[in-house]
C-alpha positions in Angstrom: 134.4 33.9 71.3 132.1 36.7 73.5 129.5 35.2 72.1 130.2 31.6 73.0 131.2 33.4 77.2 128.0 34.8 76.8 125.9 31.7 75.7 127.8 29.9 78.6 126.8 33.0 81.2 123.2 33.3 80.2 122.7 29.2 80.2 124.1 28.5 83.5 122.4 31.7 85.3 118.9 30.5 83.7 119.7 27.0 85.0 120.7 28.6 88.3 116.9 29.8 89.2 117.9 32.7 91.4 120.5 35.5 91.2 121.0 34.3 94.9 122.9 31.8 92.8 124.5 33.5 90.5 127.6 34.1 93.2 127.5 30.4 93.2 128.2 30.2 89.4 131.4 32.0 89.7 133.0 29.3 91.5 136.9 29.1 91.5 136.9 26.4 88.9 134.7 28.6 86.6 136.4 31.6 86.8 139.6 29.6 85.9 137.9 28.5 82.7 136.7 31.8 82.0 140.6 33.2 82.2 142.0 29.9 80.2 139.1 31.1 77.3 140.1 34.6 77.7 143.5 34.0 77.5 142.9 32.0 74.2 140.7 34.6 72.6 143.8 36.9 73.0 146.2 34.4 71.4 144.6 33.8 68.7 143.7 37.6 68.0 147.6 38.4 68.0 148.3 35.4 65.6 145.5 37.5 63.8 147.2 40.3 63.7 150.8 39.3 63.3 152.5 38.1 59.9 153.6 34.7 60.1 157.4 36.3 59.7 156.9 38.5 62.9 159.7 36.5 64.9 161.9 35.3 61.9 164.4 33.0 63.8 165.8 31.3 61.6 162.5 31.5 59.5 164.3 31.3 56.2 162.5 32.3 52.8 159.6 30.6 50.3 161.2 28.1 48.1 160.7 28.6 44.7 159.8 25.1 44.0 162.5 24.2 42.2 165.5 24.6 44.7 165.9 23.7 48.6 165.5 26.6 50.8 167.3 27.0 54.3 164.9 27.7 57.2 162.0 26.0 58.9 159.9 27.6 56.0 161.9 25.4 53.6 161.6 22.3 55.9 158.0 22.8 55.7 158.0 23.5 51.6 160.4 20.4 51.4 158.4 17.7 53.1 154.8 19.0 51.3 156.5 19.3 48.1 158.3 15.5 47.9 156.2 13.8 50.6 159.6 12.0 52.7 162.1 13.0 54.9 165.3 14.9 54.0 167.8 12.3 51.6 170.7 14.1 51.9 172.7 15.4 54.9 171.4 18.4 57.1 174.7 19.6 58.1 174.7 22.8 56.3 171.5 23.0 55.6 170.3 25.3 58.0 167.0 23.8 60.2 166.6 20.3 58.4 168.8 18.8 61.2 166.1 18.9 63.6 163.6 15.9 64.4 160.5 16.6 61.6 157.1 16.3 63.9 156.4 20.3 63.8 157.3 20.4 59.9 154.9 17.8 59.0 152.2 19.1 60.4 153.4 22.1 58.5 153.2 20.6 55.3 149.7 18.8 56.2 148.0 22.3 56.8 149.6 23.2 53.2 148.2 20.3 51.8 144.9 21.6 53.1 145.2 25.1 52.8 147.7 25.7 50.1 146.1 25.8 46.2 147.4 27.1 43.5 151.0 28.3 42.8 151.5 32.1 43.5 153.2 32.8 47.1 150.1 35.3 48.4 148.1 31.8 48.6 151.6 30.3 50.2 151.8 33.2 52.7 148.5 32.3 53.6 148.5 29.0 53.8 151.3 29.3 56.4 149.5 32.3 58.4 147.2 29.4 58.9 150.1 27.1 60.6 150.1 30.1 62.8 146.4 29.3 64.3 148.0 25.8 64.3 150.8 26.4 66.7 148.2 29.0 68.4 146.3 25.7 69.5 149.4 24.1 70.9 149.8 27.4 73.0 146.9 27.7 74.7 147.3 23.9 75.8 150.4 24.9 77.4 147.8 27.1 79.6 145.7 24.6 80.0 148.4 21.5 81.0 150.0 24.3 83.0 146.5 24.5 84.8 146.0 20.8 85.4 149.4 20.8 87.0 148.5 23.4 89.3 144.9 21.2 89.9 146.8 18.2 90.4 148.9 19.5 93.5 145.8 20.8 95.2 146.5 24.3 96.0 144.3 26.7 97.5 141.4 27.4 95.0 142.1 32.0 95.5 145.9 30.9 94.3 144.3 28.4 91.8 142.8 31.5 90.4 145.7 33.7 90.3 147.9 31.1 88.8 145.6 30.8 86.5 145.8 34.6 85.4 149.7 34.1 85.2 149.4 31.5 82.8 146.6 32.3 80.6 148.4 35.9 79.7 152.3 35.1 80.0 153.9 37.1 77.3 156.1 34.1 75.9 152.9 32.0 75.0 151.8 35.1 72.8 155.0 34.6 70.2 155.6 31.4 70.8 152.3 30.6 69.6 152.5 32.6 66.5 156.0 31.7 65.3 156.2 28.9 63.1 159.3 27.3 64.3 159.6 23.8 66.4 159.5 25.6 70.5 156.1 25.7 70.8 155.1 22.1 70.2 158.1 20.9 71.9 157.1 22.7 74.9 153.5 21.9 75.3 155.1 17.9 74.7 157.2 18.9 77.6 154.7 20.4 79.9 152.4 17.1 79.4 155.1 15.0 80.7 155.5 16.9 83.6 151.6 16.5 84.5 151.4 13.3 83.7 154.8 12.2 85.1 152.6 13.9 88.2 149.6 11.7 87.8 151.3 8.7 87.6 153.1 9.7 90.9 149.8 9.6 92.9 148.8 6.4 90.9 151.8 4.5 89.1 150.3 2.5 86.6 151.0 1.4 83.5 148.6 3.6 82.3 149.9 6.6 82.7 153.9 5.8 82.6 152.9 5.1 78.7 151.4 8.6 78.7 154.9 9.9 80.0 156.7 8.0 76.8 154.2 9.2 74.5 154.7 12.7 75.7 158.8 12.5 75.9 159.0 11.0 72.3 156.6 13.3 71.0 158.6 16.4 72.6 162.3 14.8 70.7 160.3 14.4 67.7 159.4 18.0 67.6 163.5 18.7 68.7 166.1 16.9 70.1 166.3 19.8 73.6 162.6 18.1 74.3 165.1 14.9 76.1 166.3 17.6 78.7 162.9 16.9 80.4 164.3 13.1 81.2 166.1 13.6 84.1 163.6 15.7 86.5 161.4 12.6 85.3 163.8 10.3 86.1 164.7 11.3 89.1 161.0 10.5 90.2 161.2 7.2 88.8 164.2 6.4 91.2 162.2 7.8 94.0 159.6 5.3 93.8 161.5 2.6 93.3 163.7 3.1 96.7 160.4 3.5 98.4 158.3 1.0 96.9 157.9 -2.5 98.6 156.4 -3.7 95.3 159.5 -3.2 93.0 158.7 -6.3 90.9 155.5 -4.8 89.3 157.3 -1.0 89.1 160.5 -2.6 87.1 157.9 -4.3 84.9 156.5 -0.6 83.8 160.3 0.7 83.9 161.3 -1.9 81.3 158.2 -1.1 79.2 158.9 2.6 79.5 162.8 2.0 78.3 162.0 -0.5 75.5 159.2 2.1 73.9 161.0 5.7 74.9 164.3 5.1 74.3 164.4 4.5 71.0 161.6 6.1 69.6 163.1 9.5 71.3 166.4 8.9 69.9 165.0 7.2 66.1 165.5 11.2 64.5 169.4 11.5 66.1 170.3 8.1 65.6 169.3 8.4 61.9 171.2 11.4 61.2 174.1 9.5 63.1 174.3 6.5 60.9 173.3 8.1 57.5 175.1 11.1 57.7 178.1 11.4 60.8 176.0 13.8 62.8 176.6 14.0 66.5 173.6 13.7 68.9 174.4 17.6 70.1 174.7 18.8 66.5 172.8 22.1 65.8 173.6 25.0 63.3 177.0 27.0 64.6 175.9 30.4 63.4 179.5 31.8 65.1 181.6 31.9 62.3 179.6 34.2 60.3 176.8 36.2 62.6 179.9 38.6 64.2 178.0 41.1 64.6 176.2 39.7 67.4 179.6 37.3 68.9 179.3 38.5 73.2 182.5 35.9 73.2 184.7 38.9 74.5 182.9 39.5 77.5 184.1 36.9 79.8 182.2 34.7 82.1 181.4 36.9 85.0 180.0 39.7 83.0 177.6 37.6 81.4 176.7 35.5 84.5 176.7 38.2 87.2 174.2 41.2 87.3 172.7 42.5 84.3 173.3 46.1 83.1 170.6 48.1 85.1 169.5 49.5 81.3 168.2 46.3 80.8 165.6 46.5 83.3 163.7 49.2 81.6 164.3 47.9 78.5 162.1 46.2 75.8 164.1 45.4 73.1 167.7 44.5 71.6 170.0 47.2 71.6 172.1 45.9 68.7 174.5 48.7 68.8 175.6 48.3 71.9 175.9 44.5 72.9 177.1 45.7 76.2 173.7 45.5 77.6 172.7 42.3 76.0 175.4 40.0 76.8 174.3 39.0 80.1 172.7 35.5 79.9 169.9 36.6 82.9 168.8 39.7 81.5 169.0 38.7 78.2 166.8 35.3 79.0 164.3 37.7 81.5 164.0 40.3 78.2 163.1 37.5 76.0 160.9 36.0 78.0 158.9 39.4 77.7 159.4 40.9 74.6 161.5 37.6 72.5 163.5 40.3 70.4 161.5 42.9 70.5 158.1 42.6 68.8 155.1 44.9 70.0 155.5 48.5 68.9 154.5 51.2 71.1 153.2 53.6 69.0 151.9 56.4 71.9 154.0 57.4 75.3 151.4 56.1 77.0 152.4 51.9 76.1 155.9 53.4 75.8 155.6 54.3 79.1 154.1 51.1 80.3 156.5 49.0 78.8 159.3 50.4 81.7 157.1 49.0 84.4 156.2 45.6 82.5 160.3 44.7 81.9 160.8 45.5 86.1 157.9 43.3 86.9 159.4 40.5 84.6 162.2 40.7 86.3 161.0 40.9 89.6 158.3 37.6 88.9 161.1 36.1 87.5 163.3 36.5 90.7 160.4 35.3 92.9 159.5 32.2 90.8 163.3 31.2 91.0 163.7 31.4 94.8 160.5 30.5 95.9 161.2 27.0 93.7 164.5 26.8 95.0 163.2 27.1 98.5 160.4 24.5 98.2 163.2 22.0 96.4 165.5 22.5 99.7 162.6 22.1 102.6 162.1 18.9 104.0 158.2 20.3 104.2 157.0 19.1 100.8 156.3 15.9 98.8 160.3 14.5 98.3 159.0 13.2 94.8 157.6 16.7 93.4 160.7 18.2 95.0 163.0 16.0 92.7 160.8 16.4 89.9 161.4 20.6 90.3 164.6 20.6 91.0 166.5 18.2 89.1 164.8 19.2 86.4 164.9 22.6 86.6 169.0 22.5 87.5 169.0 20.5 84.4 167.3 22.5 81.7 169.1 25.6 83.0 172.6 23.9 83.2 172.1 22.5 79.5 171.3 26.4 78.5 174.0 28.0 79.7 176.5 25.1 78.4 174.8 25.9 75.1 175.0 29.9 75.8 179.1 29.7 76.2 179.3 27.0 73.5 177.4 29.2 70.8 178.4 32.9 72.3 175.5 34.4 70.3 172.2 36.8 71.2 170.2 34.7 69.7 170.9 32.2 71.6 170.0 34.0 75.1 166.6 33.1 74.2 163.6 31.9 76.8 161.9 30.2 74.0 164.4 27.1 75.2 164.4 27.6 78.9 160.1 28.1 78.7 159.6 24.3 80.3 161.7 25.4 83.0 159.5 27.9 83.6 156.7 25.7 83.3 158.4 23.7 86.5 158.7 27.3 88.8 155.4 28.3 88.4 153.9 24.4 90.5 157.1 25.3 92.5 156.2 28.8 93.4 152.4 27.2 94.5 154.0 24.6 96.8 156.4 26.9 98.5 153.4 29.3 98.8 150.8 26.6 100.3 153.9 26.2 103.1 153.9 30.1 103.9 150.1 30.9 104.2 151.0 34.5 105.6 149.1 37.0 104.3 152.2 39.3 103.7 152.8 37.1 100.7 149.9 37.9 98.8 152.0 41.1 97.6 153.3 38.0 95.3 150.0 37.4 94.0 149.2 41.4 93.6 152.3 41.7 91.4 151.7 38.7 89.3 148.2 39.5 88.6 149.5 43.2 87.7 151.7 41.5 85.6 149.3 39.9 83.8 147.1 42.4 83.0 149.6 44.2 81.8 151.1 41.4 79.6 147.6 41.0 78.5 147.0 44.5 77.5 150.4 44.7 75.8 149.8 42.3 73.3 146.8 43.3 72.4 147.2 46.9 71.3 151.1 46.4 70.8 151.0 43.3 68.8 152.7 45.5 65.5 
């Protein structure tokens, strides 16, 4: 990879002629690419260094190729070993409920990387899903970018967005667990740009591309649907403004007669084979006590966190007190997931403090700078509806399923990541409307923040 940045320098100086130029090469759009490369150098050097069981959720163990294993690994063994989907009912059955489009491209890279029969081949084989899912981070970045491209912002905030997204600590693990979140949210992330596109040209063209991307997202799981209604809501926009409804209801019914059922094939299948309700998902409740936050009531865990949390970087297990508050939980995760980089000198221990405050205070900003934006009549109406409505229903849909399933685990940002995916164009929007320089302390701390995040992962990876 230095090699390739260095190839690209050395060719476009020489072609340059003069170093009169050479401030010319690092235009805005360049430097971008340069961060969007770093940022996947980095990626892919923590899935390096990581085991493939770093973040186990729900990970399960290596079948023994002769029974069925719980577990996404199992999925994965399950579909490479018998070549078709699940015959019997997943209720029960730990992760074989969800839709299969992640565990078959789990079983293809066995099928290419897996020979032989002893588990150390195995183990490898799946580290290599890892590079996989690695690839499906770093075009979160770069969708994430295109978004930011699409709504024209300045090209200085271009750049700094750019940082933000190219280092944000949840595209480190997400990328190098092998579970279903990551694909889903790269599936969600392209519906948003190109539910964007096709509101500055709405064509048939692009609505397909917004199917595609929606069924592809509830094919990797069924939570990929809550994307819908921010689109949706665009949809409606542009047919109560359009004068040209005929041709726009010709591309809605096309858009319904190919999405609909292609997003809802995996649940309806489970419904009609097996009894399984569209919401179903594994109620871990009955035997993970030790991590039940039931007794703590609603305003605990939806007011202010514990103010331990905000220098933490991990789980405190013993004491569920300061992890049963949905925010600070969801802000820690976002950071650290359960607590995965170990800080092996005071000086990262020491860091780590600072990194968990700056979370939290980038997450604060992100929130009410969107929220503002969604509420001015300033901006575009359509991009407003597309923030807000889906924002409000990605993070009403989490807490329903925080109180329904009162678990840790479940106060995880790995399924609230699209939303974030929706503040960060928000934050940009709301910051091309307040041009005062005050505001670049915003762009100070989230650059801070990502170098930090950056240097984190790469010397605290395990």
């Amino acid at each position: 990879m230095i090699q390739f940045l260095r190839r690209v320098l050395l060719m476009n100086i020489h072609k340059t002629g003069s170093k009169s130029n050479i401030k010319a090469f690092f235009s805005p759009r360049m430097i971008c690419m340069l961060l969007l490369l770093l940022g996947a150098a980095a990626r892919f050097f923590y899935a390096y260094a990581v085991p493939y069981y770093n973040t186990n959720h729900d990970l399960g163990d290596l079948s023994d190729w002769q029974s069925i294993t719980y577990g996404h690994l199992g999925y994965i063994q399950y579909l490479y070993q018998y070549h078709h989907l699940p015959d019997f009912s997943p209720e029960f059955m730990g992760q074989y409920y969800h839709p299969p489009l992640f565990y078959i491209v789990g079983a293809i890279i066995l099928q290419l990387f897996y020979h032989g029969t002893d588990n150390l081949n195995l183990i490898n084989a799946f580290e290599m899903l890892q590079y996989v899912n690695m690839v499906f981070s770093v075009l979160i970045s770069v969708f994430l970018y295109r978004i930011l491209k699409q709504l024209k912002i300045s090209e200085k905030l271009l750049c700094c967005l750019t940082a933000l997204v190219s280092f944000f600590p949840t595209l480190f693990f997400l990328g190098a667990q092998l579970n279903n979140d990551c694909l889903m949210t790269l599936f969600c992330v392209m519906a948003l740009f190109y539910t964007l596109r096709w509101h500055s040209d709405p064509n048939t063209g692009n609505i397909m591309k917004i199917a595609a991307a929606i069924i592809f997202a509830t094919l990797s799981k069924t939570s990929g649907v809550l994307i819908a209604p921010g689109v949706g809501a665009v949809f409606l926009y542009h047919l109560i403004k359009t004068k040209d409804r005929k041709a726009l209801l010709k591309q809605y019914i096309l858009f319904t007669v190919i999405c609909i059922p292609l997003s809802l094939s995996w649940v309806l299948r489970n419904l009609i084979l097996y009894g399984l309700p569209f919401s179903y998902v594994v109620d871990a409740t009955g035997y993970a006590t030790w991590q039940n936050v039931e007794g703590y009531g609603f305003a605990y865990r939806m007011g202010f966190p514990t103010l331990r949390i905000f220098t933490a970087h991990t789980i405190d297990w013993w004491d569920l007190s300061n992890s049963a508050n949905i925010w600070g939980q969801t802000i820690l995760t976002l950071l650290y997931d359960e607590g995965i980089l170990v800080f092996r000198t005071s000086f990262w221990e020491m860091l780590a403090p600072v990194f968990t405050l700056l979370g939290f205070a980038l997450s604060l900003i992100l929130f009410c700078t969107s929220t503002s934006y969604c509420f001015s009549k300033a901006g575009d109406p359509a991009i407003r509806l597309l923030i807000g409505v889906g924002n409000g229903a990605l993070l009403i849909s989490y807490i329903i399923f925080c109180f329904r399933y009162p678990l840790i685990c479940t106060m995880n940002a790995r399924y609230l990541f699209s939303g974030y995916a929706l503040l960060i164009p928000g934050y940009a929007l709301w910051r091309m409307q307040h041009p005062g320089r005050k505001y670049i302390l915003f762009e100070l701390l989230f650059l801070f923040f990502s170098i930090l995040s950056l240097l984190l992962y790469l010397f605290c990876p395990v």
